[in-house]
Each structure stands twice: as structure tokens, then as C-alpha cells.
DSSP file (Angstrom, degrees, kcal/mol; ACC not computed):
  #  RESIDUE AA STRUCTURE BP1 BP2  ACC     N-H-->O    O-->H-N    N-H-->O    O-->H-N    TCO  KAPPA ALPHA  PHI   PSI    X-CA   Y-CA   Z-CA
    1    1 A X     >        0   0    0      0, 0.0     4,-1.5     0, 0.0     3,-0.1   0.000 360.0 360.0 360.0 -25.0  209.0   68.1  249.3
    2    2 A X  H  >  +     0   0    0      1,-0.2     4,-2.7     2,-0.2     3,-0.3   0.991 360.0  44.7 -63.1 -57.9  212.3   68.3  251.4
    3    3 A X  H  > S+     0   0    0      2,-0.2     4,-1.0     1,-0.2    -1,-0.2   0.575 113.7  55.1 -80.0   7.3  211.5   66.1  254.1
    4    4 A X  H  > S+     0   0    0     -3,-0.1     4,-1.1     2,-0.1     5,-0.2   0.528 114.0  43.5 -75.6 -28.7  210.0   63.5  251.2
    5    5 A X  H  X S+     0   0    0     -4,-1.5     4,-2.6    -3,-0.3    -2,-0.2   0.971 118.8  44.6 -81.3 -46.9  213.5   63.8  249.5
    6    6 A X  H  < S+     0   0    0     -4,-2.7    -2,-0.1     1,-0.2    -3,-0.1   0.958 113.0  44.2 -50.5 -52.5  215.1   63.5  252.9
    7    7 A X  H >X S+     0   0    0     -4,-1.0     4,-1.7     1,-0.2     3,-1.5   0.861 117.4  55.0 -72.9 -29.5  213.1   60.7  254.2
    8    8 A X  H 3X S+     0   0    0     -4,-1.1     4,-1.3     1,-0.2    -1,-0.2   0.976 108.1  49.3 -40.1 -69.7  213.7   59.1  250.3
    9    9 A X  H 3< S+     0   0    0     -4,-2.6    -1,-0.2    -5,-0.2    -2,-0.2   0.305 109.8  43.5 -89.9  26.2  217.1   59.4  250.6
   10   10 A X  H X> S+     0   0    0     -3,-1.5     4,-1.6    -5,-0.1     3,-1.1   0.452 119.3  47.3-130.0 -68.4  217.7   57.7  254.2
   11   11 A X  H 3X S+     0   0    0     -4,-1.7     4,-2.3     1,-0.2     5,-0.2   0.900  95.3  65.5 -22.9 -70.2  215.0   54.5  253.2
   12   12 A X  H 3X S+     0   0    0     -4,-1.3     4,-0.6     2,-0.2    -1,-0.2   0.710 102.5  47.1 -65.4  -8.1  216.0   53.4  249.8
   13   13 A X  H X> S+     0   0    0     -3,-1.1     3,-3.0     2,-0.1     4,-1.5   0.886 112.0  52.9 -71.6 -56.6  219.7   52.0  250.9
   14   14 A X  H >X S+     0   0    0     -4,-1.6     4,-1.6     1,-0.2     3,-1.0   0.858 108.6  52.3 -52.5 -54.8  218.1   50.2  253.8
   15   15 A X  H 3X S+     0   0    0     -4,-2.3     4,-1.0     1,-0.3    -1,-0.2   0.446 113.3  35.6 -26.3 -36.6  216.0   48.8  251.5
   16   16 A X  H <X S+     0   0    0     -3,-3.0     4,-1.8    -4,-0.6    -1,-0.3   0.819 114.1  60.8 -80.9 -52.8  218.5   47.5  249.1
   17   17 A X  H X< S+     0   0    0     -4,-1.5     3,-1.1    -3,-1.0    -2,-0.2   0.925 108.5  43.8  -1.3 -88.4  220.4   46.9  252.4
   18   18 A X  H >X S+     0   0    0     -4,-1.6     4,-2.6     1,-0.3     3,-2.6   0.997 116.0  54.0 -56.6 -66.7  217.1   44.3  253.5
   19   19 A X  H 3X S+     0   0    0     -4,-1.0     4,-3.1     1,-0.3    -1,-0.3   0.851 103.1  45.6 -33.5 -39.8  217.1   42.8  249.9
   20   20 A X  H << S+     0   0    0     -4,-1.8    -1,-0.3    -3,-1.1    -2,-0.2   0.102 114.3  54.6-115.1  13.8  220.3   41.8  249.4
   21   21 A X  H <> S+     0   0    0     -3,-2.6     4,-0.6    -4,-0.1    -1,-0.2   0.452 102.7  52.1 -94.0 -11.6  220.1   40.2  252.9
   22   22 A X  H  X S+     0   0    0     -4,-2.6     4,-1.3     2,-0.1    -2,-0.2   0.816 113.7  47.1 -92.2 -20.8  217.2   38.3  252.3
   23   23 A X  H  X S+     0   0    0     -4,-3.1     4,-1.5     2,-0.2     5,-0.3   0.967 109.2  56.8 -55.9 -53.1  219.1   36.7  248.7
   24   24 A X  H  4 S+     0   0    0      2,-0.2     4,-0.4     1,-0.2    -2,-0.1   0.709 106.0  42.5 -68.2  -7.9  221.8   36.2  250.7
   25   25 A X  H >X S+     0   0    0     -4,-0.6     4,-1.0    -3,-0.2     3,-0.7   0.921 113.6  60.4 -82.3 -46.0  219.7   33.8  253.4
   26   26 A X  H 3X S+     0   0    0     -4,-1.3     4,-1.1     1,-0.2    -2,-0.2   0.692 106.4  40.8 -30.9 -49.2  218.2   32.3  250.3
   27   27 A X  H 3X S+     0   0    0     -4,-1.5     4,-1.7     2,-0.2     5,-0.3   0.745 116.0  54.1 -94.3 -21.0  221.5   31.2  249.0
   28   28 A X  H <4 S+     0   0    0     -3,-0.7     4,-0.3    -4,-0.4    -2,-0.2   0.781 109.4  41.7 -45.4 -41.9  222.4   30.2  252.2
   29   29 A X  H  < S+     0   0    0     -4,-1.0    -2,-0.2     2,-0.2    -3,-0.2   0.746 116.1  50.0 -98.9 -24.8  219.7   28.1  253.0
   30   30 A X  H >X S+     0   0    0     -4,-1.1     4,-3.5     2,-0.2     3,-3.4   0.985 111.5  46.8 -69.7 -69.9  219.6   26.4  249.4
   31   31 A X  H 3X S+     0   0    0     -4,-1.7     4,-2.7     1,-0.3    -2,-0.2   0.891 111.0  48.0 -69.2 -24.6  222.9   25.6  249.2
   32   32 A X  H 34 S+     0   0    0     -5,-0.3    -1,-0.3    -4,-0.3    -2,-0.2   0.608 110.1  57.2 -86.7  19.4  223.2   24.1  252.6
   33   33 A X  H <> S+     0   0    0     -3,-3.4     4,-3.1    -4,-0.2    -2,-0.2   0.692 110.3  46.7 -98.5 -61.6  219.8   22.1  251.8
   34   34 A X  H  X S+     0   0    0     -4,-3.5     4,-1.6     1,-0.2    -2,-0.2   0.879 104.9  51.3 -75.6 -24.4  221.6   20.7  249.0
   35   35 A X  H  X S+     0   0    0     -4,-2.7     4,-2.7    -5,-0.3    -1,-0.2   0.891 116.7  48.0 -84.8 -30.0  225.2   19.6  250.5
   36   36 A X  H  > S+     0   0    0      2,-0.2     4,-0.6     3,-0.2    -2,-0.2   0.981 109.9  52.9 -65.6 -57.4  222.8   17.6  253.4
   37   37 A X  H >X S+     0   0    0     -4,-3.1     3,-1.8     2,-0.2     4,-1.5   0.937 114.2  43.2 -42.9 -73.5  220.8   16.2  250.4
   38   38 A X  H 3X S+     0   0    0     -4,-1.6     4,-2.1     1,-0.4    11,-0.2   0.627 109.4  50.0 -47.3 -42.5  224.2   15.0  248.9
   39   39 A X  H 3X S+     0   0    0     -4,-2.7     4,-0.9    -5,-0.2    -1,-0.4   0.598 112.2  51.3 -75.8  -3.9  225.7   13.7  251.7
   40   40 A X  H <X S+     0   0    0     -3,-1.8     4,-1.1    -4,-0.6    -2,-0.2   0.932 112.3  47.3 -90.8 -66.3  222.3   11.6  252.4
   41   41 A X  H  X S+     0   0    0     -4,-1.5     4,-1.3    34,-0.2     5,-0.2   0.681 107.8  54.4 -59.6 -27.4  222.4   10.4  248.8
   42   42 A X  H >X S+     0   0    0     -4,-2.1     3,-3.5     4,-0.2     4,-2.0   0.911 113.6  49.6 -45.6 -81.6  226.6    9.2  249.0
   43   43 A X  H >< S+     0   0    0     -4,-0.9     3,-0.8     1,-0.3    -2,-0.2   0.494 115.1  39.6 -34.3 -76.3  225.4    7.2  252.1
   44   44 A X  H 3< S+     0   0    0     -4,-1.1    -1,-0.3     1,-0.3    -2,-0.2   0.534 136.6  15.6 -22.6 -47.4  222.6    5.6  250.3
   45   45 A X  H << S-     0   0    0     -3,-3.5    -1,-0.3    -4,-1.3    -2,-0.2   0.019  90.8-117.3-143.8   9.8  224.3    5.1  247.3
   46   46 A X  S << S+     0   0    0     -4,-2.0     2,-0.4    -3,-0.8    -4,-0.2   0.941  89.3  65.5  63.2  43.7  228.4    5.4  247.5
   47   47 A X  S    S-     0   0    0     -6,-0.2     2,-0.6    -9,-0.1    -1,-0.2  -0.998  78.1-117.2-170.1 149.5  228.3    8.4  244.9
   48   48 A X        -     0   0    0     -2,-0.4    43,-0.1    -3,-0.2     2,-0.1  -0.853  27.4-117.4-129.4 139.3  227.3   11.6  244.6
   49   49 A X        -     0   0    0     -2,-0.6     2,-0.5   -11,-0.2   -11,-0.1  -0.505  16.1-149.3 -91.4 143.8  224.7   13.1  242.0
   50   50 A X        -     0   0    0     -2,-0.1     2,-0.4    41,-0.1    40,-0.2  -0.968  17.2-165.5 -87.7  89.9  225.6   15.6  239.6
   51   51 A X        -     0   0    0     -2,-0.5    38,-1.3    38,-0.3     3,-0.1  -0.835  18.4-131.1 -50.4 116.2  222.8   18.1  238.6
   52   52 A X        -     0   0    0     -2,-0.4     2,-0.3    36,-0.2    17,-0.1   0.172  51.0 -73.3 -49.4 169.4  222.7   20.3  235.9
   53   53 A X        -     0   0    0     35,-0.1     2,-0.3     3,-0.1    35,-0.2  -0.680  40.5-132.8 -88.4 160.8  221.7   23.9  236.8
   54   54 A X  S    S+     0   0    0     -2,-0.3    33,-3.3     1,-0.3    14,-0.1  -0.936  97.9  18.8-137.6 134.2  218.3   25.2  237.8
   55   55 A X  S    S-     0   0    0     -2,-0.3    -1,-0.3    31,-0.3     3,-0.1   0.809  90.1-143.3 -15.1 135.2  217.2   27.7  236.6
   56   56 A X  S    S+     0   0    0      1,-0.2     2,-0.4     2,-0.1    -3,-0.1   0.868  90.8  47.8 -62.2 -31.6  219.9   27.4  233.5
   57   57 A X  S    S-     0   0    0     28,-0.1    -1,-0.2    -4,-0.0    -2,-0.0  -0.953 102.6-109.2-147.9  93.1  220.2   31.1  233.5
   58   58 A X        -     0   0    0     -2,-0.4    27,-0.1     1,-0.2    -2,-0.1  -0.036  28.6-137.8 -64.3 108.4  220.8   33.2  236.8
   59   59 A X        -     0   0    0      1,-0.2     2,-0.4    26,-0.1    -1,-0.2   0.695  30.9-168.8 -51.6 -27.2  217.4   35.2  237.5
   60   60 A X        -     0   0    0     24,-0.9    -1,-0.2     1,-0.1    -2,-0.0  -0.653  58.2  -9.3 102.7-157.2  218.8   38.6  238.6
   61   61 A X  S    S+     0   0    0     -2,-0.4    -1,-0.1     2,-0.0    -2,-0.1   0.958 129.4  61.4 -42.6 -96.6  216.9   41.2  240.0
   62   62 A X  S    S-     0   0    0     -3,-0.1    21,-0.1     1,-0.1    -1,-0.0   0.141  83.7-131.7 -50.6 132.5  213.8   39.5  239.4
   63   63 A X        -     0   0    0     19,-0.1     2,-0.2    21,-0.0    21,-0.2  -0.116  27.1-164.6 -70.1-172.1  213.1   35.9  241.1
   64   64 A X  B     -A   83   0A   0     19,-1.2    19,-5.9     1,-0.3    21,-0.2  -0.869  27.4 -76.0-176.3 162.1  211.7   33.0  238.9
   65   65 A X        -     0   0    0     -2,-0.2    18,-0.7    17,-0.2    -1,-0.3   0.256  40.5-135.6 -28.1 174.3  210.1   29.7  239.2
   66   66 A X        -     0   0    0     16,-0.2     2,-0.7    13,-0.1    15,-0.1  -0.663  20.7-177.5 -91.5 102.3  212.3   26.4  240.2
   67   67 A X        -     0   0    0     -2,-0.2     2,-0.2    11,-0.0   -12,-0.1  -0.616  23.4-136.2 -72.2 120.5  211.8   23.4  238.4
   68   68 A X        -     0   0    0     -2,-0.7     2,-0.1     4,-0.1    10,-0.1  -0.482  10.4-143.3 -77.8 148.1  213.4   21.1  239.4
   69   69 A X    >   -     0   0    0     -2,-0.2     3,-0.6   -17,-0.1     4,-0.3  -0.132  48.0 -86.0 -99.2 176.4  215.4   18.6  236.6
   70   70 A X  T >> S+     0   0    0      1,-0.3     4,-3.2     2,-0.2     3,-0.6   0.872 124.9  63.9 -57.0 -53.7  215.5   14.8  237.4
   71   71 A X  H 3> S+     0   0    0      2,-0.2     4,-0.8     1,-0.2    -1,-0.3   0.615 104.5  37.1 -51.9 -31.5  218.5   15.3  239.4
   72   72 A X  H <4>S+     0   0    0     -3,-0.6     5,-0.9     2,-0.2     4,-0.4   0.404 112.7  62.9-117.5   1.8  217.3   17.6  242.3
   73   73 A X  H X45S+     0   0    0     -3,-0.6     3,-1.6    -4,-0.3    -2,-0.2   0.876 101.8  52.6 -87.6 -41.6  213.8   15.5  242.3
   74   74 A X  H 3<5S+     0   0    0     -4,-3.2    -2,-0.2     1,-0.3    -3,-0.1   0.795 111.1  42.4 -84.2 -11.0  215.9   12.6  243.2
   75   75 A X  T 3<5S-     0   0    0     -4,-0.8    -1,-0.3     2,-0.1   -34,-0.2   0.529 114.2-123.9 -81.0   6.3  217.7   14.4  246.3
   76   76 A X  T < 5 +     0   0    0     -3,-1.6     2,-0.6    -4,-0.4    -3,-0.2   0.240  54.9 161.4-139.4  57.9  214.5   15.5  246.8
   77   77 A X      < +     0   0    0     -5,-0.9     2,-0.4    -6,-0.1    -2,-0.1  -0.813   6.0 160.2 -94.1 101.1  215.4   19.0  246.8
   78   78 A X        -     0   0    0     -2,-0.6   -11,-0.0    -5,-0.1     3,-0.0  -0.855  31.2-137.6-126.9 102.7  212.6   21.8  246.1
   79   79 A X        -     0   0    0     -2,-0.4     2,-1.3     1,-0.1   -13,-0.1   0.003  23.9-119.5 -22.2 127.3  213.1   25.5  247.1
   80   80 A X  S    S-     0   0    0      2,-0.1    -1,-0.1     0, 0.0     2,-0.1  -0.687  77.2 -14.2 -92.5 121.7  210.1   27.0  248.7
   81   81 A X  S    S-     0   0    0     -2,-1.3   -17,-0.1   -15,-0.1    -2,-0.0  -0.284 108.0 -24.8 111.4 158.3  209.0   29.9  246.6
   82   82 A X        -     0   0    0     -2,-0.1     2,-0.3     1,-0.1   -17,-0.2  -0.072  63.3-127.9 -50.4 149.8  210.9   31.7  243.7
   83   83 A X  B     -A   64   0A   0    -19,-5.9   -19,-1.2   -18,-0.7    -1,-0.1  -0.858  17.1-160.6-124.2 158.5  214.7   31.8  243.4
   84   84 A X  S    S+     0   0    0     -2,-0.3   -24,-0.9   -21,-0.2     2,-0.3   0.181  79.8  48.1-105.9 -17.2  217.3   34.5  243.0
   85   85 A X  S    S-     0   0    0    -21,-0.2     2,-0.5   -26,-0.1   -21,-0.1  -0.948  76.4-119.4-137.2 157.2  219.6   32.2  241.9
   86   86 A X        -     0   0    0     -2,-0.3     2,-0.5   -30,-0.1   -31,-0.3  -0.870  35.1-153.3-136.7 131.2  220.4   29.5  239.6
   87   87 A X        +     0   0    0    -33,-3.3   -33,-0.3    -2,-0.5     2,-0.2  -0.758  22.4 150.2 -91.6 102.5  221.5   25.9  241.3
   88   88 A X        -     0   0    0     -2,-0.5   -36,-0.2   -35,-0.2   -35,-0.1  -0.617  29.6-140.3-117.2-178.6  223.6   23.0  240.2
   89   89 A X        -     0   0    0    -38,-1.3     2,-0.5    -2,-0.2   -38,-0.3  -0.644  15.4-154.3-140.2 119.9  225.7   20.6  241.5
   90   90 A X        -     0   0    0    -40,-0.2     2,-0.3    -2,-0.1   -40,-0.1  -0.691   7.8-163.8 -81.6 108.3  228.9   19.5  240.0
   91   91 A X        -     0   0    0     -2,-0.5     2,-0.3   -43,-0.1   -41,-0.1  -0.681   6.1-177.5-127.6 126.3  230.6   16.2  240.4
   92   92 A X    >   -     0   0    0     -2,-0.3     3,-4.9     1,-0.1   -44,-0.1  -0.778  42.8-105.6 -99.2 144.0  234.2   14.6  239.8
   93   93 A X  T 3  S+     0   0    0     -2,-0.3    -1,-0.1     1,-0.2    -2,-0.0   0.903 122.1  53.2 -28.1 -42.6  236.2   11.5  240.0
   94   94 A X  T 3  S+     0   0    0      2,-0.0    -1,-0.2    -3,-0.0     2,-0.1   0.304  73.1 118.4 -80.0   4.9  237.6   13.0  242.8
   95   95 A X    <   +     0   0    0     -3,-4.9     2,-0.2   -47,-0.1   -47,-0.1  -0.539  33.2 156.2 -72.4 145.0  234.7   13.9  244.8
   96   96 A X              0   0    0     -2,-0.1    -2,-0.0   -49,-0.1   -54,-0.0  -0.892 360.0 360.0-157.5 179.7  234.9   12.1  248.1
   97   97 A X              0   0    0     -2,-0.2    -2,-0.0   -58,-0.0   -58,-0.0   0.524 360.0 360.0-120.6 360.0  233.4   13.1  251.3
């Protein structure tokens, strides 16, 4: 039982350790999906689109779905796979590129 508590008690950080690097490539990779999307859509259209967030309510531990709202169909931004995190983008008079 010792060396199951040892080998227990050396694992479960890396583990957490591996998780909470593979959310943080997830948020990486999203958000720099979406500022490439945006700047594609100014050129195209002299503006930049606002999108509410997606998922409205930030999943947590546990991943969830993404549907994408009107807004991130027309950057034509879809996550592969469940998200960890909930995605908007927000826009002001004063956005400029």
C-alpha cells in the first residue's frame, strides 16, 4: 500500500500539471484562430465583428459543446472538439487594426 501511496502521490500533480497545459494550448490556439479570423474579416469588410460569448457561461473543470452564434459562423470560426472556455469577441469605436 506504500509504494501505491507513493507512486499516487508523485502522478496526480503531473497530471494536473498535463491538464492545465493542454487548456492552456486550447486557449492559445482558439484565441489566436479568432484574432486571424478578424483581421481577415476588417480586410474584407472595413470593420470588425463583435460576437457575443460562446459558451455564455465558462465550462470549468468539465469541457462542453461549442455552438457557434451567428457571429463566429460568419468568421467561420469552429473549435474542434469540446471547450474549456467560453469565447467572445468585443468591439469598440475605437477598434482599429
Amino acid at each position: 500500500m506504500a509504494v501505491v501511496g507513493v507512486l499516487a502521490a508523485i502522478a496526480i500533480p503531473g497530471f494536473r500539471t498535463y491538464q492545465l497545459r493542454s487548456k492552456s494550448a486550447e486557449v492559445k490556439t482558439n484565441l489566436g484562430a479568432i484574432g486571424t479570423l478578424e483581421e481577415t474579416y476588417y480586410a474584407a469588410h472595413d470593420q470588425f465583428l463583435a460576437a457575443p460569448p460562446e459558451p455564455p457561461v465558462i465550462p470549468g473543470a468539465l469541457s462542453t459543446v461549442f455552438n457557434p452564434n451567428a457571429a463566429f459562423i460568419a468568421l467561420g470560426f469552429r473549435p474542434e472538439g469540446r471547450v474549456y472556455f467560453s469565447y467572445g469577441v468585443a468591439v469598440t469605436a475605437a477598434s482599429a487594426v
